[in-house]
C-alpha positions as CSV (number, residue, x, y, z in Angstrom):
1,X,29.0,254.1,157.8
2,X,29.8,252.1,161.3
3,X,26.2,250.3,161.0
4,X,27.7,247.9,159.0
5,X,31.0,247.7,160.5
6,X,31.3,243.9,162.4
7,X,34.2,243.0,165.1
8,X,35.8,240.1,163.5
9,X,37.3,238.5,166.8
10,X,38.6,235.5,165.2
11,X,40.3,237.4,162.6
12,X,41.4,240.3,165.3
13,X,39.8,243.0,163.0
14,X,36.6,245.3,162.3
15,X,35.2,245.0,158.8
16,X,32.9,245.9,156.2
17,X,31.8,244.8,152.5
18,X,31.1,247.5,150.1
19,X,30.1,246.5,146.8
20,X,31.5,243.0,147.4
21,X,35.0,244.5,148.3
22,X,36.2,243.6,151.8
23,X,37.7,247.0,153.8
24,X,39.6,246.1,157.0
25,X,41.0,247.6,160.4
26,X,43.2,245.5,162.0
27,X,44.2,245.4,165.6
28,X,46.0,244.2,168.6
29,X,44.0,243.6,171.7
30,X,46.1,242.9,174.9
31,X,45.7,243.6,178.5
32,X,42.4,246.3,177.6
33,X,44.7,248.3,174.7
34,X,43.9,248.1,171.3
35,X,46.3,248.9,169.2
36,X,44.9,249.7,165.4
37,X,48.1,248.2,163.5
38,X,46.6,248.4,159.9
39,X,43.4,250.2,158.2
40,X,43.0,249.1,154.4
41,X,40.2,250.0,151.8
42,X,40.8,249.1,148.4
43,X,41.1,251.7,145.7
44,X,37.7,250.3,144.0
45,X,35.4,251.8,147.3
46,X,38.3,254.3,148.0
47,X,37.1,257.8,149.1
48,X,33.8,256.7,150.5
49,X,34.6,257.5,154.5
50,X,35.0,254.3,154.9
51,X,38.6,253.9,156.7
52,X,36.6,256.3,159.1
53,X,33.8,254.3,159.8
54,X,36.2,251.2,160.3
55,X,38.1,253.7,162.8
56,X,35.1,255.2,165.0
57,X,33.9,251.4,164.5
58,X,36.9,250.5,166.4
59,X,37.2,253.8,168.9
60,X,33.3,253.3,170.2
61,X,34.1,249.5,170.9
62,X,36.9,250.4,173.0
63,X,35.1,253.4,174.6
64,X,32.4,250.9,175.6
65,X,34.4,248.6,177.0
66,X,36.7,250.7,179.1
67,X,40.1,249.8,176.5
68,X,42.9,252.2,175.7
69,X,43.8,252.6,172.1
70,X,47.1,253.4,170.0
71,X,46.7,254.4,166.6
72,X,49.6,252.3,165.4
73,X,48.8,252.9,161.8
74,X,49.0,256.3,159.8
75,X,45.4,256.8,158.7
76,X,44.2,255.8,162.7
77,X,46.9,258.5,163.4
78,X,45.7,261.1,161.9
79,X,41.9,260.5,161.9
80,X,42.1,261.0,165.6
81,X,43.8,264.0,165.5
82,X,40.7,265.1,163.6
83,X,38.4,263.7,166.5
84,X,40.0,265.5,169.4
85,X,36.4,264.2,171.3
86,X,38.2,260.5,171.3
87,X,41.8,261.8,172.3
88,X,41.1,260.4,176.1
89,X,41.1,257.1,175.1
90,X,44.9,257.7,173.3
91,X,47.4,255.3,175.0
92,X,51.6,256.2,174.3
93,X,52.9,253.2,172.1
């Protein structure tokens, strides 16, 4: 699903269209932390992984380019806690 996951900078979010729908991950990115603040995938492509694709979207940027991450938002929160292979990059709010 993360193939066709984009970094928005401009917009300070990763995204993806599925079936014309727009699914989002918002973020924060200051001083090398991103900080996921909001993940959002409408209830028309709901239950599709793809609020996990936007998420490991989001966690491989930062592993390539050396950032921490907080999982601000509850479904970022939880998805790594299913992923303990990205807990390093986990940075205390």
């Amino acid at each position: 699903m993360t193939e066709n996951v984009i970094r928005n900078n401009a917009a300070s979010r990763f995204e993806t269209t599925v079936d014309g729908v727009l699914c989002v991950l918002d973020y924060r990115l200051d001083d090398g932390v991103l900080t996921i603040t909001h993940t959002s995938v409408p209830d028309d492509v709901g239950g599709r992984g793809i609020a996990g694709g936007l998420v490991t979207a989001a966690f491989d940027t930062a592993r390539r380019e050396k950032w921490r991450v907080v999982p601000a938002c509850s479904y970022a929160e939880a998805w790594v806690a299913k992923h303990p292979d990205y807990s390093d990059l986990v940075s205390a709010r």
